[in-house]
KERO-24031 format. One line per 4 residues: number of its first residue (from 1); their letters; for each residue x, y, z of C-alpha. Coordinates in nm, 2 decimals. Last residue first. Example, Ala and Ser with C-alpha at 12.3 -4.5 7.8 and 13.67 -1.06 7.14 Angstrom:
2
2	SA	1.37 -0.11 0.71 ~ 1.23 -0.45 0.78
# end
This chain:
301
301	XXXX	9.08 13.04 7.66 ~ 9.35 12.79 7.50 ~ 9.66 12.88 7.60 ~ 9.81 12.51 7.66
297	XXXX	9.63 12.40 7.37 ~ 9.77 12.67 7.13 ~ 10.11 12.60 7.21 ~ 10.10 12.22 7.14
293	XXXX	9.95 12.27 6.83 ~ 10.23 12.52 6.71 ~ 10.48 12.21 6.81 ~ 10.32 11.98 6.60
289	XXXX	10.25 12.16 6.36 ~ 10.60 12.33 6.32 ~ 10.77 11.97 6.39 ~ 10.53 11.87 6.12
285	XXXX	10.62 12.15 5.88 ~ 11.02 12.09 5.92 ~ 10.97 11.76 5.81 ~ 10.79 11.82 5.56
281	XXXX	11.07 12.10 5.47 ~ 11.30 11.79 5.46 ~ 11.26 11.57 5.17 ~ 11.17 11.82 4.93
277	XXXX	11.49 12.01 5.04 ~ 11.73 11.78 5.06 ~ 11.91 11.86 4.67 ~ 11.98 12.17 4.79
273	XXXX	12.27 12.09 5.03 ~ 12.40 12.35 5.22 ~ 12.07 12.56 5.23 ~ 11.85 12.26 5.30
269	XXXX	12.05 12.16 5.56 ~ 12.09 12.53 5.72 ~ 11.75 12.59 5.71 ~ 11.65 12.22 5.87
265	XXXX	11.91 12.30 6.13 ~ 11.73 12.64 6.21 ~ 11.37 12.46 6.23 ~ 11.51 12.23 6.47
261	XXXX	11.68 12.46 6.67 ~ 11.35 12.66 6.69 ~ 11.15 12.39 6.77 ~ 11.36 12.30 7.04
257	XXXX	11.37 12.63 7.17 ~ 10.97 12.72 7.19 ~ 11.00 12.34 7.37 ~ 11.30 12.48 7.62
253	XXXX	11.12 12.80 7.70 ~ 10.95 12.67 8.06 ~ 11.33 12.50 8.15 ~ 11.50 12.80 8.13
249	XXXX	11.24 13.02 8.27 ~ 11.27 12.80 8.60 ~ 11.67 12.81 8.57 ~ 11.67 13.16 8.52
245	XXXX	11.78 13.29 8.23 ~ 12.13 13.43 8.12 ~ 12.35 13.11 8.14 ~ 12.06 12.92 7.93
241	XXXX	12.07 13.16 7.64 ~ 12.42 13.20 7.61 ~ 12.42 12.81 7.55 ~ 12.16 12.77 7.29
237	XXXX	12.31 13.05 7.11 ~ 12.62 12.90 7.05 ~ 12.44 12.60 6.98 ~ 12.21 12.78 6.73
233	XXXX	12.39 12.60 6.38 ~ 12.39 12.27 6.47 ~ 12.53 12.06 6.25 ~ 12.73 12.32 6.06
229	XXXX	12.78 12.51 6.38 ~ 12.90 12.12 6.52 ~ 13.15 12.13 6.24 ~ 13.36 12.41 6.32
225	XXXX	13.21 12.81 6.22 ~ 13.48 13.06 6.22 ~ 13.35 13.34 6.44 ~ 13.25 13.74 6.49
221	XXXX	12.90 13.68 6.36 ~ 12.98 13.91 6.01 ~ 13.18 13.54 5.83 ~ 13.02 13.32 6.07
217	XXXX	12.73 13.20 5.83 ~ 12.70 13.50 5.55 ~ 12.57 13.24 5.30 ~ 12.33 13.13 5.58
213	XXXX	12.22 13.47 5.65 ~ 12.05 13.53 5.29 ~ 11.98 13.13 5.28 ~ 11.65 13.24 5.12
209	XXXX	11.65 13.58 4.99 ~ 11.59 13.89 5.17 ~ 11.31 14.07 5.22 ~ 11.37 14.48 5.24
205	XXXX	11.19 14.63 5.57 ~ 10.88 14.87 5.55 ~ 10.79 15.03 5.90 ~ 10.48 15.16 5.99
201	XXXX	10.18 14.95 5.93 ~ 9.94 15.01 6.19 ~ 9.86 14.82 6.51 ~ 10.13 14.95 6.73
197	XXXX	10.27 14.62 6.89 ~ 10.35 14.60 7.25 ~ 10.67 14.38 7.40 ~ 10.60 14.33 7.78
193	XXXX	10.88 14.34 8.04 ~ 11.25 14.33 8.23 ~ 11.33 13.93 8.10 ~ 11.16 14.01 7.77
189	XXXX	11.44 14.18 7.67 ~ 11.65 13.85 7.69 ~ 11.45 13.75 7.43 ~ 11.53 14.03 7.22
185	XXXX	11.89 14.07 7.23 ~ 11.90 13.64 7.22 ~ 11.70 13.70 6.88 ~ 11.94 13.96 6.74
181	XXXX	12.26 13.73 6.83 ~ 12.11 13.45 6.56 ~ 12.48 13.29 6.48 ~ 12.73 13.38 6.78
177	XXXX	13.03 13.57 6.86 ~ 12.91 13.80 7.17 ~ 13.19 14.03 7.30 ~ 13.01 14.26 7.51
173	XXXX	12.62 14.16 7.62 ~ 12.29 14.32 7.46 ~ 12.04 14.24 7.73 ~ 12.08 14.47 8.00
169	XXXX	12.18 14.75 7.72 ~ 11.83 14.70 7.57 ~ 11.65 14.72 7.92 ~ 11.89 15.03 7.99
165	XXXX	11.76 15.22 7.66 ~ 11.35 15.16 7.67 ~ 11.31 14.99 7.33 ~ 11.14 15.14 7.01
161	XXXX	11.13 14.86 6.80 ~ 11.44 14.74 6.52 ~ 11.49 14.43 6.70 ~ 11.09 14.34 6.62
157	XXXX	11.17 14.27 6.27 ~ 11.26 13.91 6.42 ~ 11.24 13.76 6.08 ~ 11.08 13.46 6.15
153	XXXX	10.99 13.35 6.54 ~ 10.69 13.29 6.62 ~ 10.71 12.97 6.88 ~ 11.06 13.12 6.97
149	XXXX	10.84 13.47 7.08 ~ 10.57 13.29 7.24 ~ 10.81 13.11 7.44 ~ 11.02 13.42 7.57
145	XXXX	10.70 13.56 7.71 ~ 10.56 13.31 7.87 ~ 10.88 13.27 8.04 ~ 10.90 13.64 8.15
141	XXXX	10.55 13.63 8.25 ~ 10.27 13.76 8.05 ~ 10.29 13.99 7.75 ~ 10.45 13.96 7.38
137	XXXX	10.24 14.17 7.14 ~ 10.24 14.03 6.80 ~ 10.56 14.11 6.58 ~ 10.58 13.80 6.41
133	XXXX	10.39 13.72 6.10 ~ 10.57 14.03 5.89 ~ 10.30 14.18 5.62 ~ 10.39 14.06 5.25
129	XXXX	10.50 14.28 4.98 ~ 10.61 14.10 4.63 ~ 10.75 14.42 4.40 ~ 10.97 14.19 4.28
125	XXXX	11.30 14.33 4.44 ~ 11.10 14.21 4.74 ~ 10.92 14.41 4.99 ~ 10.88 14.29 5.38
121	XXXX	10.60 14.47 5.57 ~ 10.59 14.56 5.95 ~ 10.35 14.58 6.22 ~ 10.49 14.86 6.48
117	XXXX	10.71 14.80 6.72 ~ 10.68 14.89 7.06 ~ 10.97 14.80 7.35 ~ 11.01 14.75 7.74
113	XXXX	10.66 14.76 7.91 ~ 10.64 14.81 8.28 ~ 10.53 15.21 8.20 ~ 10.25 15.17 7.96
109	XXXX	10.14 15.48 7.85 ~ 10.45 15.60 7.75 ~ 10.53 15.29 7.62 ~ 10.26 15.38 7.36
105	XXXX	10.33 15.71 7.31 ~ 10.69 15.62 7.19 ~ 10.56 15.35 6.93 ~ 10.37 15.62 6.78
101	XXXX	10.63 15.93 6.76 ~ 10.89 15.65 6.64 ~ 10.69 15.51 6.35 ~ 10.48 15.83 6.26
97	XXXX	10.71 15.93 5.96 ~ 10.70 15.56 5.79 ~ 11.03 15.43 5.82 ~ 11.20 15.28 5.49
93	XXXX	11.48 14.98 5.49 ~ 11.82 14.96 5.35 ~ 12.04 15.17 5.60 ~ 11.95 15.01 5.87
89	XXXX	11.78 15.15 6.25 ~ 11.80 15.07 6.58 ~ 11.57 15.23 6.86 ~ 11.63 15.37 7.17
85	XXXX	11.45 15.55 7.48 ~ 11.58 15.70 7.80 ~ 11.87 15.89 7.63 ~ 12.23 15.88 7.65
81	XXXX	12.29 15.61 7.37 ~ 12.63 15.59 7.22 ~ 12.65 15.24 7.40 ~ 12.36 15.12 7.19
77	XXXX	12.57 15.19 6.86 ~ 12.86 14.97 7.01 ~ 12.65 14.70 7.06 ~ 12.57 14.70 6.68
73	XXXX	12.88 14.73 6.57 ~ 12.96 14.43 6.85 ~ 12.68 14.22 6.65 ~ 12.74 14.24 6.32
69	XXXX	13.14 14.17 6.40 ~ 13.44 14.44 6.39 ~ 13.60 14.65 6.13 ~ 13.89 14.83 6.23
65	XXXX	13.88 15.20 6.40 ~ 13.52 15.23 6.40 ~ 13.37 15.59 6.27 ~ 13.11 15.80 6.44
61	XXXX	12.92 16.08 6.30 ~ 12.57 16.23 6.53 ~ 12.31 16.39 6.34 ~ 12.08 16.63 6.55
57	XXXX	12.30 16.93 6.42 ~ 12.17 16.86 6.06 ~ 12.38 16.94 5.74 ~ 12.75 16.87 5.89
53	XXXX	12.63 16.53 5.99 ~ 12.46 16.50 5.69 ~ 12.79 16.53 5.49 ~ 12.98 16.32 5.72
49	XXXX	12.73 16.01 5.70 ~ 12.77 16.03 5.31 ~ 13.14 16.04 5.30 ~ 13.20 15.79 5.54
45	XXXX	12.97 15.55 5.33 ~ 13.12 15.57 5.00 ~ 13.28 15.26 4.98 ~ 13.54 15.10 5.21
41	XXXX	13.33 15.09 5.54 ~ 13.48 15.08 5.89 ~ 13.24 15.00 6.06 ~ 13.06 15.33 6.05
37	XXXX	12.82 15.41 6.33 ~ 12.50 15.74 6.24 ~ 12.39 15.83 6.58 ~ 12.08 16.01 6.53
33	XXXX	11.98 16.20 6.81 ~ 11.57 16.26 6.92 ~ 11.31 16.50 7.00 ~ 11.18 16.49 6.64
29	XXXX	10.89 16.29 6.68 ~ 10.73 16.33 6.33 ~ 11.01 16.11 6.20 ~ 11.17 16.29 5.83
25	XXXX	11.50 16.23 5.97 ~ 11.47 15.89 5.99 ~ 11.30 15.92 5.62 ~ 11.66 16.09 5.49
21	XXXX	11.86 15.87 5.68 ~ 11.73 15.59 5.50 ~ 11.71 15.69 5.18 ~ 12.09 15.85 5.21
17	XXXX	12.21 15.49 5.28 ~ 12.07 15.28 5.01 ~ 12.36 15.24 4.79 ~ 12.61 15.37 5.08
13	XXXX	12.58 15.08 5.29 ~ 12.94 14.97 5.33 ~ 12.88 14.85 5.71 ~ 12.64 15.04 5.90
9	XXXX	12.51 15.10 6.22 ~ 12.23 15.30 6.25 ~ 12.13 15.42 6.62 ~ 11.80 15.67 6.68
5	XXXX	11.88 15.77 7.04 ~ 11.52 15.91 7.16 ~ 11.38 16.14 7.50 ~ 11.68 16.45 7.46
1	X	11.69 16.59 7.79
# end
């Protein structure tokens, strides 16, 4: 049986697209599918998934109907999956060879964890590259767990791990239409296990510019934003959160939350109206401070 679904979905990607398949393919782990999942694109992206689906037998072409949300395309992917592990993939960043064969071994040896990921570095147009601050291993109790990875939270590079398929499934629900769906696909990961990081560098992802997902606010989440997703742009996620957790791990995350949403509506301020910004990223450091402060006493050795 085949031990790896590599998934890419992809929405008019075709500028970067062949790069990307090209390294996947290029994994020294090669017991694996690679389910390439067009939604619906308009520019040469059919074209280019169809060709190397005819080139390599382990490449897998499928093709949405009608465009749908960010997240659902990605769901969908995960749903093509018939193998025991599972990783996403984009057609913009770069793979080292060893990322999958890596992060694989080490679940291997560490049967109650649920994904790997490698460190990660984000490149700029610039040339800038800077090393990802948030894919630490993630260990302890499901709460523990969830806290730590709110109280890190940045890019969430960790969605594109090496997950253990049903875990990801389990946590990856039908018909989602909210802001920030990759970080409730994660934490609700942590509900069935540890996260482990491979210590090496193996995955290079393309930085985007601030207010990257801010401009895109609603528009690939599946809803049309109302006032209180102006004002508060993670209520949606607030409340799929809290009807998936238990009430005791509810109630442990809630300060890793509140920091979160407090960081998310300082984003979405300063993004909307520009002329805030001095006034509020203090703001947003002392909650940070504060906050981070907090979480270092309580785990103090």
């Amino acid at each position: 049986m085949t031990r790896l679904t590599i998934g890419l979905p992809v929405y008019n990607g075709a500028n970067l697209l062949a790069r990307s398949i090209e390294n996947l393919l290029k994994q020294t782990f090669t017991d694996f599918v690679l389910v390439l999942n067009d939604n619906a694109s308009t520019d040469g992206t059919a074209e280019i998934c169809a060709a190397y689906a005819r080139r390599d037998q382990r490449v897998q072409y499928y093709r949405n109907a009608e465009t749908v949300s960010w997240n659902e395309n990605f769901r969908i992917t995960l749903e093509r999956a018939q193998t025991p592990y599972f990783m996403w993939a984009t057609h913009d960043d770069i793979w080292l060879p060893r990322f999958a064969e890596e992060n694989i071994a080490l679940l291997d040896a560490n049967p109650k964890a649920v994904c790997s990921v490698s460190k990660i570095i984000y490149f700029s147009p610039s040339g800038e590259r800077k090393l990802a601050a948030d894919t630490g291993p993630l260990t302890g109790t499901p709460a523990e767990r969830i806290k730590r990875l709110f109280m890190l939270m940045d890019s969430c590079g960790r969605l594109y791990g090496v997950y253990r398929t049903e875990a990801l499934r389990a946590s990856v629900p039908a018909g989602l239409h909210i802001y920030a769906a990759d970080w409730l696909f994660v934490a609700l990961t942590l509900l069935y296990g540890d996260h482990l990081e491979v210590e090496e560098v193996l995955l290079e992802r393309e930085a985007q510019a601030f207010g990257h997902y801010i401009h895109r606010f609603g528009r690939t989440d599946g809803f049309t934003p109302t006032w209180l997703d102006w004002a508060v742009p993670m209520w949606r996620f607030n409340n799929e959160l809290r009807a998936r957790l238990p009430q005791d791990v509810w109630r442990a995350v809630l300060p890793g939350l509140v920091y979160l949403n407090l960081r998310q509506c300082g984003l979405m301020l300063e993004n909307r109206v520009p002329a805030v910004k001095n006034a509020t990223r203090p703001l947003r450091n002392l909650a940070a401070n504060l906050f981070h402060r907090r979480w270092r006493a309580s785990h103090a050795d």
